[in-house]
C-alpha positions as CSV (number, residue, x, y, z in Angstrom):
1,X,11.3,-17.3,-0.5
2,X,10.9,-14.0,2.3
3,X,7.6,-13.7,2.5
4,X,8.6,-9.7,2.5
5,X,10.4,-9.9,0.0
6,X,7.7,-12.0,-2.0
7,X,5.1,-9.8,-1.3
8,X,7.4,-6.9,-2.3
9,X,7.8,-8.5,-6.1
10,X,4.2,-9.0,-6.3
11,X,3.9,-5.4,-6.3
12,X,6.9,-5.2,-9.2
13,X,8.5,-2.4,-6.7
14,X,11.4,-1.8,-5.7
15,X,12.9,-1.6,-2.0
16,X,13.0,2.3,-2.3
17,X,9.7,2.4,-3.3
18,X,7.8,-0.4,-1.0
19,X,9.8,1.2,1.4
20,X,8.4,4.8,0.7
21,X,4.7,3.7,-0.2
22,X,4.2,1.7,3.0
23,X,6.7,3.7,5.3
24,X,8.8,1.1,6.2
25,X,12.2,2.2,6.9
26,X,14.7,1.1,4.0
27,X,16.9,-0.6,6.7
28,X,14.3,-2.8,8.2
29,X,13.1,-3.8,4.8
30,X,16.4,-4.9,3.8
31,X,17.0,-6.6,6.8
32,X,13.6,-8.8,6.8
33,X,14.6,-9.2,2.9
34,X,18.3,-10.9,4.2
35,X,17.0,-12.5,7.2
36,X,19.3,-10.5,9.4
37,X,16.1,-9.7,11.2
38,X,12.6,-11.6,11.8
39,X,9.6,-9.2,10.4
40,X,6.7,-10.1,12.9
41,X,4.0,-12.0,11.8
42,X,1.5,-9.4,12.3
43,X,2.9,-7.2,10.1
44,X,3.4,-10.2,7.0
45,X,-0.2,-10.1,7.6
46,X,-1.0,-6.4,7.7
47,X,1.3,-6.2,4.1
48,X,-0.5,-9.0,2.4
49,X,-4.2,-7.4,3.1
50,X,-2.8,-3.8,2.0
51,X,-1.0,-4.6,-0.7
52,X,-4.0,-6.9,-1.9
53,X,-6.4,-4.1,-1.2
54,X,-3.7,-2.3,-3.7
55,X,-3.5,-4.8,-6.3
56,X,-7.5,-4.8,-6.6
57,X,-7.4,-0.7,-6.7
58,X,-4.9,-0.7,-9.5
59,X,-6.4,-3.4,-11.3
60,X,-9.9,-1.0,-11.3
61,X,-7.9,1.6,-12.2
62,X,-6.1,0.3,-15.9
63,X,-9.8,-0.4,-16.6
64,X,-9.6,3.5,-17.5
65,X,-5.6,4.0,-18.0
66,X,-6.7,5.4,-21.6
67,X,-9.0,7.9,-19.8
68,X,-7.0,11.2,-18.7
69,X,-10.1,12.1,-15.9
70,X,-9.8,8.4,-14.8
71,X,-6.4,8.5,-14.4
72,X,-6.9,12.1,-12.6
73,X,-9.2,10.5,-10.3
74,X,-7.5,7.5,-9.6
75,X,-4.3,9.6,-8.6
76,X,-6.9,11.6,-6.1
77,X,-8.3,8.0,-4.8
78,X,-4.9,6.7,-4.1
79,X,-4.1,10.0,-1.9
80,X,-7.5,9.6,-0.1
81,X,-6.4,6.4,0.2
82,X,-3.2,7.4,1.6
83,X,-4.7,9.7,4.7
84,X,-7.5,7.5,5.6
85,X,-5.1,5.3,6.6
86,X,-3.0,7.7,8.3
87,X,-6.0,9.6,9.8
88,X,-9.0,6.9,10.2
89,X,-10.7,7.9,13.2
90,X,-10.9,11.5,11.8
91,X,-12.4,9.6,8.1
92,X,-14.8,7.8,10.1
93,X,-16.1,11.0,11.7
94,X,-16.0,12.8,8.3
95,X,-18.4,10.4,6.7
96,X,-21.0,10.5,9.7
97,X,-20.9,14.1,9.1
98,X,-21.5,14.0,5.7
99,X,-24.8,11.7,6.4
């Protein structure tokens, strides 16, 4: 099987929504999906460690799904989740200046 398209499933998501979550363009998904195009290596590997990383955050989170101030705080994680990884230089200095 794609090894996109495997790591895609894994998440139970659909192309839309990989596609959205991990701002990959719908096109490029699809193609890597059909093999019209090769998805670098690089990136295989950059998917597998996010999507992990993912997988072990949602996991912690259904620990409290029950919880309506766990599931408030878990939807706040994910977004701070979401802009260290668009901003990290700006997170690191952040947490130095919290120190």
């Amino acid at each position: 099987m794609n090894a996109i398209k495997e790591i895609r499933e894994s998440m139970g998501m659909s192309r839309a929504e990989f596609s959205r979550v991990y701002n990959i363009p719908i096109r490029t998904l699809e193609d890597w999906e059909a093999g019209r195009r090769k998805c670098p290596e690089y990136v295989v590997s950059l998917l597998r460690r996010v999507t992990n990383e993912d997988i072990d955050n949602t996991k912690a989170f259904k620990l409290y799904a029950n919880n309506e101030l766990m599931k408030e705080l878990g939807a706040c994680y994910r977004e701070l989740l979401k802009v260290m990884r668009e901003y990290p230089k700006v997170c690191v200095n952040l947490q130095t200046d919290v120190r």
